[in-house]
Each structure stands twice: as C-alpha cells, then as structure tokens.
N, CA, C and O of each residue as an XYZ file, in Angstrom:
384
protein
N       0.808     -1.185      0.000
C       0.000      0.000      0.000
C       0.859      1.261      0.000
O       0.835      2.187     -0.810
N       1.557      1.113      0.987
C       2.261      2.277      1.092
C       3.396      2.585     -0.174
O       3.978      3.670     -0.193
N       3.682      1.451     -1.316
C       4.604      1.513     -2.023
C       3.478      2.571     -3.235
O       3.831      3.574     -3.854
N       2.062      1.878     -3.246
C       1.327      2.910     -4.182
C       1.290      3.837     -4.044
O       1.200      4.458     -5.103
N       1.312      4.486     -3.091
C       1.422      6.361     -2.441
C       2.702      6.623     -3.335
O       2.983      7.405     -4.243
N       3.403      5.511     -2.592
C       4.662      6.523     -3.109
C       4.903      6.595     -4.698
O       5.550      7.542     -5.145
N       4.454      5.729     -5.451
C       4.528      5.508     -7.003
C       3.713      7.232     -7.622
O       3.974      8.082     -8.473
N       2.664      6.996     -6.584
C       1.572      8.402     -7.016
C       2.673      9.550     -6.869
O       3.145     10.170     -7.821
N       3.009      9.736     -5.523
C       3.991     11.197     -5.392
C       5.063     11.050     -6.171
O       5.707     12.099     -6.146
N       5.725      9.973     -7.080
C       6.416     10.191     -7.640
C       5.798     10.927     -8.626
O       6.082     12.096     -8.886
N       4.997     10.295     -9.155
C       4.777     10.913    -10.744
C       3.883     11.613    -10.790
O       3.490     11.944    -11.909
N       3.186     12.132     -9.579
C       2.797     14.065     -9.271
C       3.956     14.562     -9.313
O       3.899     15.506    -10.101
N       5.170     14.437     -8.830
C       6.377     15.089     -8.754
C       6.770     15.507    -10.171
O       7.099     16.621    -10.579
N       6.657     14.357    -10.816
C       7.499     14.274    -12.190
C       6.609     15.307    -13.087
O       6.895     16.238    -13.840
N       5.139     14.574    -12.558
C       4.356     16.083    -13.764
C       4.311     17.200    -13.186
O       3.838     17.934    -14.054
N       4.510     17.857    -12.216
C       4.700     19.289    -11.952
C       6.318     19.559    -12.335
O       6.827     20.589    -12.778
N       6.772     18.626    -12.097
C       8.678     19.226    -13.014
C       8.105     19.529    -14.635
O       8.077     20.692    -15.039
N       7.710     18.526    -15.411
C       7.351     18.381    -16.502
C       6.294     19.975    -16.884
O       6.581     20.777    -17.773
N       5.612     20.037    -16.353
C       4.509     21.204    -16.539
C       5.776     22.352    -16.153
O       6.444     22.535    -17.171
N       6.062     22.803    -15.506
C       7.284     23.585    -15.104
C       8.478     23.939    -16.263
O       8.940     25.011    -16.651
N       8.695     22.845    -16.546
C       9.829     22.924    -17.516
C       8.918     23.584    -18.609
O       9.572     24.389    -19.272
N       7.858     23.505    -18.924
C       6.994     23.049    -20.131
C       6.782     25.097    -20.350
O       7.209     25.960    -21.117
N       5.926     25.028    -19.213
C       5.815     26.553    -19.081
C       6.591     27.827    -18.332
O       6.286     29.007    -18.506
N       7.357     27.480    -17.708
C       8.382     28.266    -17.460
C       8.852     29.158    -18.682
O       8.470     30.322    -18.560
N       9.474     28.944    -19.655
C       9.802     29.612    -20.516
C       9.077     30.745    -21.119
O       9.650     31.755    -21.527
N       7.519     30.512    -21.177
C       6.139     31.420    -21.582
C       5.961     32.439    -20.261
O       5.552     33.598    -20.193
N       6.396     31.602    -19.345
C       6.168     32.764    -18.422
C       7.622     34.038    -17.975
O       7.467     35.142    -17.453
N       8.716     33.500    -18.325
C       9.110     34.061    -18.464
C       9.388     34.877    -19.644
O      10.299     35.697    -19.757
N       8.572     34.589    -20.442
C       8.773     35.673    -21.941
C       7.465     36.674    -21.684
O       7.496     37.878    -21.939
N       6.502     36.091    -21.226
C       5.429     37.013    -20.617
C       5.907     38.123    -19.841
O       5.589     39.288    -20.082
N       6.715     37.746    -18.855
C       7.189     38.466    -17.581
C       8.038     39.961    -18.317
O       7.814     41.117    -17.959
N       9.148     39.487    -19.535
C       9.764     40.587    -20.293
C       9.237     40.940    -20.870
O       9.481     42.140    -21.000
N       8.253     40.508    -21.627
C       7.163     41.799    -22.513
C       6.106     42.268    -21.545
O       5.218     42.932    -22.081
N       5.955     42.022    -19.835
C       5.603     43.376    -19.914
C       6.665     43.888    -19.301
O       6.250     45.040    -19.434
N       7.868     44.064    -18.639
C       8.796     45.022    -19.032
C       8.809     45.674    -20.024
O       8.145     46.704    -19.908
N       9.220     45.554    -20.856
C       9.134     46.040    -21.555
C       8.147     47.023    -22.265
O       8.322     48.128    -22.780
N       7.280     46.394    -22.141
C       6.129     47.137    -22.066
C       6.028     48.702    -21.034
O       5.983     49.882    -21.380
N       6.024     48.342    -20.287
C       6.292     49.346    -19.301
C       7.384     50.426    -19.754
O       7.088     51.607    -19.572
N       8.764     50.083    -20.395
C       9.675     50.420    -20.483
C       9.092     51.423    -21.556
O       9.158     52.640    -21.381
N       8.660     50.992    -22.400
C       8.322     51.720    -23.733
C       7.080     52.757    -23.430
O       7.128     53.869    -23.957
N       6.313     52.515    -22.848
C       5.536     53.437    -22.149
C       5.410     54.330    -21.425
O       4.549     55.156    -21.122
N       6.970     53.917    -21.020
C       7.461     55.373    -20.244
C       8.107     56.684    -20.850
O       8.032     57.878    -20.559
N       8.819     55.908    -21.879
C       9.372     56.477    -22.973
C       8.303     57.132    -23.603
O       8.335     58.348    -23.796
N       7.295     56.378    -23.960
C       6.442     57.433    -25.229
C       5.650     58.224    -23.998
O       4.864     58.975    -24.574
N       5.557     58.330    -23.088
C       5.181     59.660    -21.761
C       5.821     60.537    -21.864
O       5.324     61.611    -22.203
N       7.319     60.396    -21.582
C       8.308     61.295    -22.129
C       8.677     62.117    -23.381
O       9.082     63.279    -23.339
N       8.483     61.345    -24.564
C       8.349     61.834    -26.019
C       7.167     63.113    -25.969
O       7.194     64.284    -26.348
N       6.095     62.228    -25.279
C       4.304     63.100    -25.176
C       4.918     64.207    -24.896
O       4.910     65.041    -25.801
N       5.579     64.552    -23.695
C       5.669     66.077    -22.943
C       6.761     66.872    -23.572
O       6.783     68.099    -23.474
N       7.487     66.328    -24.088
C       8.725     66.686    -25.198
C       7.835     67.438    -26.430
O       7.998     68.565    -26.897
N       7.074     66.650    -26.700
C       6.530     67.554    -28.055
C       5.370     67.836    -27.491
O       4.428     67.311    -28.085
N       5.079     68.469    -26.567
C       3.985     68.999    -25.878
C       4.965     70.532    -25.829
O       4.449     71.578    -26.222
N       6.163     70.506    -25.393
C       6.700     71.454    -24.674
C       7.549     71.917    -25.979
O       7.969     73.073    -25.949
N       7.823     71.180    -27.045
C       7.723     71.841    -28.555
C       6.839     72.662    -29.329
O       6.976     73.638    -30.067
N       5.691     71.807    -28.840
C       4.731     72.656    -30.008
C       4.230     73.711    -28.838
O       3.528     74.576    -29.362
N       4.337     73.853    -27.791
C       4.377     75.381    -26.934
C       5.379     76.211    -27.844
O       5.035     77.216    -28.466
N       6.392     75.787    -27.849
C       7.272     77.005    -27.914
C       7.030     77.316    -30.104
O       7.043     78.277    -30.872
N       6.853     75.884    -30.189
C       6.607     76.507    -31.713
C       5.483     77.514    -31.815
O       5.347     78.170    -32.848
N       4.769     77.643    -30.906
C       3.511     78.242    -31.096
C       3.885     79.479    -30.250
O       3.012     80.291    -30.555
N       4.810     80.141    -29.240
C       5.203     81.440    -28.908
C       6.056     81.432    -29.846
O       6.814     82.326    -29.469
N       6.550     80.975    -30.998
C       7.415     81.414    -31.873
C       6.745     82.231    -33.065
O       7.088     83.262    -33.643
N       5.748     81.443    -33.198
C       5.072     82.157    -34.332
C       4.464     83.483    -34.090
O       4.331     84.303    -34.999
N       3.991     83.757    -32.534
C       3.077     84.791    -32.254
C       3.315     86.059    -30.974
O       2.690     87.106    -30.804
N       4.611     85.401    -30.108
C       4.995     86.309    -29.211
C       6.058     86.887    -29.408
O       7.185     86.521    -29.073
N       5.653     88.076    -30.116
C       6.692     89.239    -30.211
C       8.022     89.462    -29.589
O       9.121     89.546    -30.137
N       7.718     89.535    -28.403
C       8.578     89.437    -27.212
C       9.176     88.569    -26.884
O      10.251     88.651    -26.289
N       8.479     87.316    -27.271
C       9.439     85.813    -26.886
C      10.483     85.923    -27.993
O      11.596     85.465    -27.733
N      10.298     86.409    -29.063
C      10.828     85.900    -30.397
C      11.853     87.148    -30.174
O      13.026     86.789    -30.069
N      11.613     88.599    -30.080
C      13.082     88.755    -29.695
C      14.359     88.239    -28.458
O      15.570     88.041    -28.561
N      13.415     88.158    -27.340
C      13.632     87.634    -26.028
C      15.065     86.403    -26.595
O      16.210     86.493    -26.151
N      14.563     85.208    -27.756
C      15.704     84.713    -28.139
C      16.440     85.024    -29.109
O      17.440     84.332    -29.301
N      16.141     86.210    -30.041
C      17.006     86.554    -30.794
C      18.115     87.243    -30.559
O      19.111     87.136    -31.274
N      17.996     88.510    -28.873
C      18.711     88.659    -28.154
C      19.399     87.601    -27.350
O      19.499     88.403    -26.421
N      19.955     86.540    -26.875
C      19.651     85.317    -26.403
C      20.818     84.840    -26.861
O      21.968     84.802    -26.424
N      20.181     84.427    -27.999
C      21.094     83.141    -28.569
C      21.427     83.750    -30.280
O      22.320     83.105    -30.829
N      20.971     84.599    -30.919
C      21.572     85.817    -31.855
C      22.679     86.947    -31.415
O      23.487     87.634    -32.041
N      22.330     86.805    -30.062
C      23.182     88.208    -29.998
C      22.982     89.382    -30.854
O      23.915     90.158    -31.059
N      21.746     89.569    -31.397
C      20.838     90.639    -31.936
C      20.254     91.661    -30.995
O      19.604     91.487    -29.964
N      20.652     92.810    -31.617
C      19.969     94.629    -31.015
C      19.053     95.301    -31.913
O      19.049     95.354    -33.143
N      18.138     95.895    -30.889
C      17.700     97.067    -31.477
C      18.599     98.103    -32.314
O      19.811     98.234    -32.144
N      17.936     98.720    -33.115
C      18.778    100.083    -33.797
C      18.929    101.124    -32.599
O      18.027    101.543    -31.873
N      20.294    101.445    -32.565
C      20.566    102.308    -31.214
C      21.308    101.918    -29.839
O      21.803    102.708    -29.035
N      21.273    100.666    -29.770
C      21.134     99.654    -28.680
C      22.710     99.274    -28.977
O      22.901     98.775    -30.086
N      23.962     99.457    -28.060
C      25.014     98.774    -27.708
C      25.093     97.507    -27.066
O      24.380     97.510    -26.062
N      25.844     96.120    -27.298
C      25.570     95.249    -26.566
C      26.945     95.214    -25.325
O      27.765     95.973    -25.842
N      27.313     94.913    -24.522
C      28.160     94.561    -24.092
C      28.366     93.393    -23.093
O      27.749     93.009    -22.099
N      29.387     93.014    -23.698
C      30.139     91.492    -22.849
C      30.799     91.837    -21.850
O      31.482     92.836    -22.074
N      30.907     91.326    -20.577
C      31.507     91.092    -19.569
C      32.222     89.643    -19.082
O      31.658     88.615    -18.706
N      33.781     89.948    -19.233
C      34.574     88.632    -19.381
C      34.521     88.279    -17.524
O      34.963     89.168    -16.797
N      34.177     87.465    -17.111
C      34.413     87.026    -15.748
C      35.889     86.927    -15.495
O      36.765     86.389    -16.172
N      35.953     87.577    -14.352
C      37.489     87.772    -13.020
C      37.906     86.490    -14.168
O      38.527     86.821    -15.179
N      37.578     85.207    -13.978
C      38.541     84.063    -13.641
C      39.272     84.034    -15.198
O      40.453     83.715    -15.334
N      38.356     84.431    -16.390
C      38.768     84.083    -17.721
C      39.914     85.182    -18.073
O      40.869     84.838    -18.769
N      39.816     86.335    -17.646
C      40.780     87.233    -17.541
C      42.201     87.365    -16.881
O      42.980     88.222    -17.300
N      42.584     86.421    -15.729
C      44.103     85.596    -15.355
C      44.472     84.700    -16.262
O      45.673     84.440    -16.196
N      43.951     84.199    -16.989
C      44.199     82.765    -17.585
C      44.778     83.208    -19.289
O      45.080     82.322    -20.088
C-alpha cells in the first residue's frame, strides 16, 4: 500500500517538473514583454511632454513678439537700432 502512495507522489512530482519545464519559458517571456512594455511606455510619456513642450514654444514662436526677440537677443546676440551690446569677461577668464 504504502509503495502505491509513493509511485503516485512520484509521478505528481514528475508532472509538476514536466509542466514547469513546459511553461516556465512562456512565463518568463510574458514576464519581459511586460517590461518592456512598461519600459516603452514610459518612454512614449516622455516623447508626449517633449513635443507637448515643442509645439508650446513653436507656437510662442510664431506669435509672441517678445518671446521671439527675447531669443534673438539670447542666442543671436541681436539689437535694437541704437542699442550697444556689451560682454563682460568674468574675473577668472581674464588671469588665464
């Protein structure tokens, strides 16, 4: 009697190794796509507010006067007619 028990727990044993081996692999490919998933979703969140915070500024580009010189003074180094610009070299660049 007791040898039939044990014949049974063997080969419950053997089919949960067997089922295991079987699906293990699906579950771990499941497990990385949704990583991944996630991963990529975070990314296109990021992209979202990126060209959220593009088409802001494309859109004070086209229409705010003030913004649009604001960087032409900026990053042109552009003046009014009349208007002197002047640079100031910092202490440290001036020893060197």
């Amino acid at each position: 009697m007791a040898s039939r028990i044990r014949k049974k727990i063997i080969k419950g044993l053997i089919l949960v190794v067997i089922l295991g081996i079987i699906y293990y692999p699906g579950y771990r490919r499941i497990q990385e796509m949704r990583y991944e998933n996630e991963k990529l979703a975070n990314q296109l969140e990021e992209l979202r507010n990126k060209n959220a915070k593009l088409e802001e500024k494309l859109k004070r580009l086209q229409t705010d006067i003030t913004y649009i010189e604001k960087r032409a003074r900026e990053e042109l180094g552009l003046a009014n007619k009349g208007e002197i610009i002047y640079e100031f070299v910092p202490q440290e660049e001036k020893k060197q």
